[in-house]
N, C-alpha and C positions, 0 to 999 in steps of 0.2 A: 504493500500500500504506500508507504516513504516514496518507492521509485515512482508512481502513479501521481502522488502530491507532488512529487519534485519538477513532473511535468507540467503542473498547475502553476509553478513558482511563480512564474509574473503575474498570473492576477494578483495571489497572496503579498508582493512584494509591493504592490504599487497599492494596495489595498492599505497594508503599513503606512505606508509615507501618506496617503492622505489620510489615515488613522492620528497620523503626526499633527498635521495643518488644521484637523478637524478642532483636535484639542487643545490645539495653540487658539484659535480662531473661538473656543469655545469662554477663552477671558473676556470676551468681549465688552459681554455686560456688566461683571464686575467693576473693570477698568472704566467704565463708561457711567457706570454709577457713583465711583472714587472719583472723576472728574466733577461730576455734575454739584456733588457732595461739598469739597474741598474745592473747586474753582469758579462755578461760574456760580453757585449761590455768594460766595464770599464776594467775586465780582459783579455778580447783575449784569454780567457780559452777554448781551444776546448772541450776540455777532457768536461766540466761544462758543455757545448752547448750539445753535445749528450747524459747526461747525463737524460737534463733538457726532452731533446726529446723523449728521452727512456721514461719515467716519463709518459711526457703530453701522448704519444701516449697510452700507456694501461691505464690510468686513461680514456681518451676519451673512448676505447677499453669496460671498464663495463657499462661506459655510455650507450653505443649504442646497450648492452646486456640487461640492467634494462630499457630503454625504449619499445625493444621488449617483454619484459616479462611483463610490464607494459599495453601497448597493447593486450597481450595478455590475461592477468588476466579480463579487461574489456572483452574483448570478450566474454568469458567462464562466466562473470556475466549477458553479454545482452542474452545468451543460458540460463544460468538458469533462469531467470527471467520467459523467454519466456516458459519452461519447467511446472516452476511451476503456472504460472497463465495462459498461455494459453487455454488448456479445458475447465475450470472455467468459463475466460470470455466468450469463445463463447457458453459456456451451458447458462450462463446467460443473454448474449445478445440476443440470439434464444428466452428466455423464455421471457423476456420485451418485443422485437419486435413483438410477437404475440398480445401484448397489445397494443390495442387501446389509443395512444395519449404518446408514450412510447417511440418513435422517437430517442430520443436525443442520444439512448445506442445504436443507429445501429452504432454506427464508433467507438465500444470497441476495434475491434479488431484491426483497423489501429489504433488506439491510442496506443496499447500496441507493435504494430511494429515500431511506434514513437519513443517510450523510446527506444527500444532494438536497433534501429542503432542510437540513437544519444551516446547511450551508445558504439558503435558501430565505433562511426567517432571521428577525430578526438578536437572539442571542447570544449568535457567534458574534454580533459587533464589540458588546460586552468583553471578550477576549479579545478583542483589537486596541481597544481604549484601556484598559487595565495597566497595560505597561507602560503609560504615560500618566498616572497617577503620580511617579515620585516630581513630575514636573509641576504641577499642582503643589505639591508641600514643599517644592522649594520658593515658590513666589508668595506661599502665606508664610513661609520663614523670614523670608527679604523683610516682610511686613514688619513680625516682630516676634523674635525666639522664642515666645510664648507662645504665640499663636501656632508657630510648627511644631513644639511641645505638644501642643492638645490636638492636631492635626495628626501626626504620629505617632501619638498612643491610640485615637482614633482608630486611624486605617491596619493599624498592630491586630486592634480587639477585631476588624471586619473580615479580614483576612483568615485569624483563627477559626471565626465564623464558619468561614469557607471551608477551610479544612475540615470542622468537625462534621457540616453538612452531608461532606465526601464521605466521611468517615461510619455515619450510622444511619447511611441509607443505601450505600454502593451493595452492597451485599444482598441485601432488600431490593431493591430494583433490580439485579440481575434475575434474584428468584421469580420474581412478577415477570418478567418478559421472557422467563423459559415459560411460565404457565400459561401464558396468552401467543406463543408461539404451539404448544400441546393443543391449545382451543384451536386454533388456525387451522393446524394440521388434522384435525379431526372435521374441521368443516369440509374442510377438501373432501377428504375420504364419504363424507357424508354426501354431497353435492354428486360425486362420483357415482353412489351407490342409492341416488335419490327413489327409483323405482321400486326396491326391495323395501328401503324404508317405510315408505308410503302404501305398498301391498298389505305388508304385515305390518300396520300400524304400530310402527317403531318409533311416531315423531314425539308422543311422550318420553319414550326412555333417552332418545338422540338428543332430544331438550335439554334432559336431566342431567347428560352426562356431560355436554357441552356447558351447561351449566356451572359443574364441579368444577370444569378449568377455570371458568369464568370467573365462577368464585375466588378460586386462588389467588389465580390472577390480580383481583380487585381485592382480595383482601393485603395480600402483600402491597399495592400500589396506596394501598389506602395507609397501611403502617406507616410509609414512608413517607406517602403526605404527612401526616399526622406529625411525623417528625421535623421534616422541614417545614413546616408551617411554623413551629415552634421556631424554629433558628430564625428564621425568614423575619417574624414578629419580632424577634431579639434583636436582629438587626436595624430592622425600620428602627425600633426604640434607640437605638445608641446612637443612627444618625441625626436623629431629632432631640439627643441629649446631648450628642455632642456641639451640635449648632447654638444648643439654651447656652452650655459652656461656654462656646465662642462668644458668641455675645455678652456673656454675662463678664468675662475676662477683659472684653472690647471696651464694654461700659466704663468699667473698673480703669483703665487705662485712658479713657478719654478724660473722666472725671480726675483724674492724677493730670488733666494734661501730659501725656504721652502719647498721646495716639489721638487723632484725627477721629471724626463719625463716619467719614466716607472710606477709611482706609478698617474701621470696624464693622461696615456693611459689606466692602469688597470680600474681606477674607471670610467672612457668614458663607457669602454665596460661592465662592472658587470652593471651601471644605464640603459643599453640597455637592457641585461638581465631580470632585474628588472621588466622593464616593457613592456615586450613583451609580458607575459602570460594576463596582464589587456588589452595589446591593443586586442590581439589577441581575449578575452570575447567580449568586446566592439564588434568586429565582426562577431564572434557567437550568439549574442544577441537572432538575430530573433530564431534562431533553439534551444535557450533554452525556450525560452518562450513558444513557440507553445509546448516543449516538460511537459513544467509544466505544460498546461496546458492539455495538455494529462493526464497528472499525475493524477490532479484534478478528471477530469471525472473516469478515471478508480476508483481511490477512492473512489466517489460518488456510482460506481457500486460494490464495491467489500463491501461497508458499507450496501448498500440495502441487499444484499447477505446477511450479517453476520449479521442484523437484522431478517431475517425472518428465519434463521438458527436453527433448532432442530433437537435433536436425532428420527428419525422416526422408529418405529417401525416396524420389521419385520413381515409382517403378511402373513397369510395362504393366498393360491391361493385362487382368489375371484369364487363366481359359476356363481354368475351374475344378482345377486338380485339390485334392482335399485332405489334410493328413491330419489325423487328433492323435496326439502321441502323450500318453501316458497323465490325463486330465486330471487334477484334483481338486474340487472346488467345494468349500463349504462359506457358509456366512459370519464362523463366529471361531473362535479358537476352541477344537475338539468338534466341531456341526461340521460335519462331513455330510454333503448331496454327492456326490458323483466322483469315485473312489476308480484312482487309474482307469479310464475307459479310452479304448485305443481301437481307431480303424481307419481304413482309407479308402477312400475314391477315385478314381482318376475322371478326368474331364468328360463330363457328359453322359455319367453313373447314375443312377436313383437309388437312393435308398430311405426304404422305411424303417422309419422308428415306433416299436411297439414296448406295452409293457401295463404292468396294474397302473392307477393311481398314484402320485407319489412316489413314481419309479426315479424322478429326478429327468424327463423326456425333455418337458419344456425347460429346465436350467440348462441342460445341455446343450439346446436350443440357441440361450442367450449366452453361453461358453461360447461355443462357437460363431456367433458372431460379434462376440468380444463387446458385449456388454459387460459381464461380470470378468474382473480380472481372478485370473488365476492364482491357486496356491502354488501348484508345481503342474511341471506336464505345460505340453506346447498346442496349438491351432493353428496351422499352415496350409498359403491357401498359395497354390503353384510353387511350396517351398517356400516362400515368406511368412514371418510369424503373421498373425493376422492385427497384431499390437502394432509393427510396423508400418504398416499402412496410415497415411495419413487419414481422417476418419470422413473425413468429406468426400474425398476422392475413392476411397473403398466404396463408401455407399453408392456409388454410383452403379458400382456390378454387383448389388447386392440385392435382393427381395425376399420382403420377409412379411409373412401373414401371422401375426398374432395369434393367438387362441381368445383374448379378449380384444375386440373389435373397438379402437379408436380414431372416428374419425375429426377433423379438426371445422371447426367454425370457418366458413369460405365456400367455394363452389364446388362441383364436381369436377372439373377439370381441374381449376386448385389441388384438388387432394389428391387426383392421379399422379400427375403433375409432381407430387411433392413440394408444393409452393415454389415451384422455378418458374423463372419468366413461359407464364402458359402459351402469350400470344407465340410467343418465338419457339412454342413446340406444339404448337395444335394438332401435326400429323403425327410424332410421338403421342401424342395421349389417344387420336383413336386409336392408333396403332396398340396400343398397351390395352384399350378398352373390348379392342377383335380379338387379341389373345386371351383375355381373360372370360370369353364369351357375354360378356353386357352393355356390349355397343346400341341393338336393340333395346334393353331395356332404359339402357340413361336416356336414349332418344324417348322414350314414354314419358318423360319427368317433365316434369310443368314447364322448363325453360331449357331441358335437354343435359348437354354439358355445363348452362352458365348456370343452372339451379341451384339457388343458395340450400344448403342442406342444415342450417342451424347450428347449435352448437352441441359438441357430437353426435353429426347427424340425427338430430332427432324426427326431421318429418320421413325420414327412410325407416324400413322393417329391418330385422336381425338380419335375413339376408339379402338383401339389396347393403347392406352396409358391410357384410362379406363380401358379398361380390366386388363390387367397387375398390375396399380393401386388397382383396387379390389384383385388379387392375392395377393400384397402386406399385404394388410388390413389382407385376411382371413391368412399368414401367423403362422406359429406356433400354439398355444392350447389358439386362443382367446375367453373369455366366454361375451365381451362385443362389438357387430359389430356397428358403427355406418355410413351410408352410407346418401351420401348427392348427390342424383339428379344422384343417377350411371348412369342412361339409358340417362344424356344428349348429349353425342355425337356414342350412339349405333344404329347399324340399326336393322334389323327385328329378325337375328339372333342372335345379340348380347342380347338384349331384351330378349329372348327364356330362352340364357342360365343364364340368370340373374335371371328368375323368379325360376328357377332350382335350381340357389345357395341359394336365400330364402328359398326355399323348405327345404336341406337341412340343411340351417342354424335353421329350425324351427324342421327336425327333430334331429339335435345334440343338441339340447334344450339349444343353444346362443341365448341369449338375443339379441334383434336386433331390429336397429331403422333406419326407411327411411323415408327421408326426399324425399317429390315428391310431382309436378304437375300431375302425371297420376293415375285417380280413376283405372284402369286397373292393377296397381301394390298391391292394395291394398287389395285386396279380401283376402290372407293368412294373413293378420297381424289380431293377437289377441284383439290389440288395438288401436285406432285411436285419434289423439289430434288433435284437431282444434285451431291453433294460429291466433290471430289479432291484430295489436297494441302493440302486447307483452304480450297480455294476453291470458289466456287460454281458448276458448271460447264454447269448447267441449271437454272433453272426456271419451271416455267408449267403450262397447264394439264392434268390428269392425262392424257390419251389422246394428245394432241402428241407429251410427253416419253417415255411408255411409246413412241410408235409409234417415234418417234428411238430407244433404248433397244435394242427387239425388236421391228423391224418387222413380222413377222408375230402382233404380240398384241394384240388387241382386248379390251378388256375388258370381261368381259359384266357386264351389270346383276345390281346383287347379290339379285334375289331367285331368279333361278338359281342363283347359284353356292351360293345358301344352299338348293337345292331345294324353293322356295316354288313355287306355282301363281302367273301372271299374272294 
């Protein structure tokens, strides 16, 4: 995060220096009321009086120019910021997220829109002005060593303030904003899972449980009000006792004859000044802390990033050759899913993956395509790790059908698409929509390919949202399909043209792996895995392992089963 700031440095730096002129420029009225005080009542000088007003007014006049530019300079750093780590973080947080047990990095992204409006609002000025407070208590010293006396035990006592604010609430706000980060992430999941909720009249118990974080949450945030309230109240008081003191010492010194009335109202108002920016921190408190600790997190993800950071190598398109060599993947130290599992493909092979529930099919799935990093054991894809691959450029030859069907807010072309420029690949996306057999049916859709589909596609059925999804996968010149349970929300016809796209994915010679319940799918795959437990517990070639499997299934050639003529 430091290098990301250090990029920001000219706003922050020129932000300073009129930090400087702001509260040079903010004696104004002091000096201007010490004049009027001590010169022109003593003189009855008019001339002097408009003189002084002329003066004060356009001195105010840059003030109130360098604050807006001041302003604005933060603005234009909460944009860059947001500019240059934005993608970053959500390419990285997408990438943890997919990781099992990897949680903590789903709220990058509001963390990094933390910074950018507190950069944004007004309390970070407060840290600007702060470090020109000792300029303030040297011109009420100039005044009179007494006056920087009580100015500087003053600013001693506000300062403590500030510290002890930090000190018995830091710990407390962190707690509150993991428990309202718990609530966050449960809405999600909730939002996610709206259907079942609302089937089985779950939105009492989802209340209640969303509720419990809530609570938390609000109780801790409430502690810590509670807390700084009290300091906060402590503070206003001392500025307001310290100002009776100024005064009352001012008094004392004028009636000595020692001191002027105008040079014991100037120094009243500069110790107001003084310490306005500290009370004002003092108030900001909560909304710097929660911001640091944004900070933190984002830094924790941006150091993971720049640890696993190498130049990758630009390599040839892959053809589709496939090696798992000795995989070992769990989520947690001792959670073992998928225990050495090792086979291979060569370019333009099928094979099915079978096995119970819970066999570990679908992790292997996201193994393979290098979602989940590995414990040990390799995924080699034409003999390249599949790590290696830059990830944008891999997906390009990649297609992947989920088992849970997510499609994204935008169009139907959109989604095939993959959100690339659509206009500039409109003959890819039918092309992708004829191999996946739903060229026909998108043309049914209220506005065809430009049909806005909602947000996860909700005006489509469970299969017309497979279907489509499969388009997606077969998109572009992918040499790697991997599909997970396609035919589980297809009817009879969707099935048909399913077994059609194998067909054809086996004669464009894609490598291609199906994950299924139905021995009926499997008659064209060249090869068959048998998973249990995470282990591999068959594989070889597709009629062997089917005949092991269900010895009474033979598998007929698919241009039967597809009710072609021989």
């Amino acid at each position: 995060m430091r290098e990301y700031l250090d990029r920001c440095k000219f706003f922050f730096v020129h932000v300073g220096i009129f930090s400087f002129f702001i509260n040079l420029l903010l004696l104004t009225l002091p000096l201007y009321m010490l004049q009027v005080f001590d010169r022109v009542l003593s003189s009855r000088s008019q001339e002097t009086l408009i003189m002084l007003t002329l003066v004060a007014v356009g001195a105010l006049l840059i003030w109130a120019t360098l604050e807006m530019l001041r302003s604005r300079l933060l603005v234009r750093a909460g944009m860059a910021l947001d500019h240059l780590l934005g993608e970053k973080v959500l390419a990285e947080m997408i990438e943890q997220a997919a990781i099992p047990g990897r949680k903590q990095y789903t709220s990058a992204v509001r963390d990094l829109t933390q910074i950018r409006n507190y950069l944004l609002g007004q309390n970070i000025l407060a840290l600007f002005d702060v470090p020109w407070t000792p300029l303030f208590l040297l011109v009420i010293y100039l005044f009179h060593p007494l006056f920087g006396f009580v100015a500087a035990t003053g600013m001693v006592l506000m300062f403590l303030l500030t510290l002890l604010d930090e000190r018995i609430t830091k710990k407390i706000l962190s707690q509150a904003g993991d428990w309202n980060q718990q609530a966050n992430r449960f809405i999600d999941s909730v939002v996610r899972n709206v259907e079942v909720v609302k089937a089985l009249g779950m939105v009492p118990m989802v209340s209640r449980k969303w509720r419990s974080y809530g609570n938390m949450g609000s109780g801790y945030y409430a502690l810590a009000n509670n807390r700084s309230s009290i300091v906060l109240s402590v503070s206003k008081f001392t500025r307001m006792a310290l100002q009776i003191i100024m005064l009352a010492f001012g008094a004392w010194l004028v009636i000595s004859q020692n001191l002027t009335p105008g040079i014991m109202m100037a120094a009243t108002l500069i110790l107001g000044r003084a310490m306005a920016p500290v009370e004002r921190a003092i108030g900001g408190w909560k909304g710097f802390i929660e911001t640091r600790a944004a900070y933190h997190r984002l830094d924790a993800l941006l150091q993971l990033m720049e640890s696993k950071s190498f130049s990758k190598l630009q390599l040839p398109p892959p053809q589709g050759h496939l090696a798992v060599e000795g995989v070992v993947f769990g989520p947690g130290v001792g959670e073992l899913i998928l225990k050495r599992v090792s086979f291979s493909l060569s370019a333009g092979q099928s094979l099915g993956i079978v096995g119970p529930s819970a066999a570990g099919k679908s992790t292997l799935a996201r193994v393979i395509l290098g979602i989940y990093p590995l414990i040990s054991g390799s995924v080699r894809l034409d003999g390249a790790n599949i790590a290696d691959w830059e990830r944008a450029e891999l997906g390009r030859y990649l297609g992947y059908l989920p088992q849970e069907i997510e499609l994204f807010e935008g169009t139907v072309a959109e989604n095939i698409a993959r959100f690339t420029d659509v206009h500039g690949n409109d003959e890819e996306v039918v092309k992708a929509a004829q191999r996946a057999q739903v060229h026909e049916m998108i043309l049914r859709l209220p506005d065809g390919y430009n049909t806005t589909i909602g947000q996860g596609g909700v005006i489509l059925s469970g299969g017309q949202r497979q279907r489509i999804a499969l388009a997606r996968a077969l998109f572009g010149q992918p040499r790697l399909v991997l599909l997970d349970e396609p035919n589980s929300n297809l009817d009879s016809e969707g099935e048909m043209a399913l077994l059609q796209v194998l067909q054809r994915l086996r004669q464009e010679r894609v490598t291609t792996l199906l994950i299924t319940h139905k021995i009926s799918l499997l008659g064209n795959m060249d090869k068959i895995l048998v998973l249990r437990d995470g282990q591999v517990e068959s594989f070889g070639d597709c009629r062997e392992v089917l005949q092991r499997l269900v010895p009474s299934a033979t598998p007929k050639p698919a241009r039967e089963r597809l009710g072609t003529r021989s």
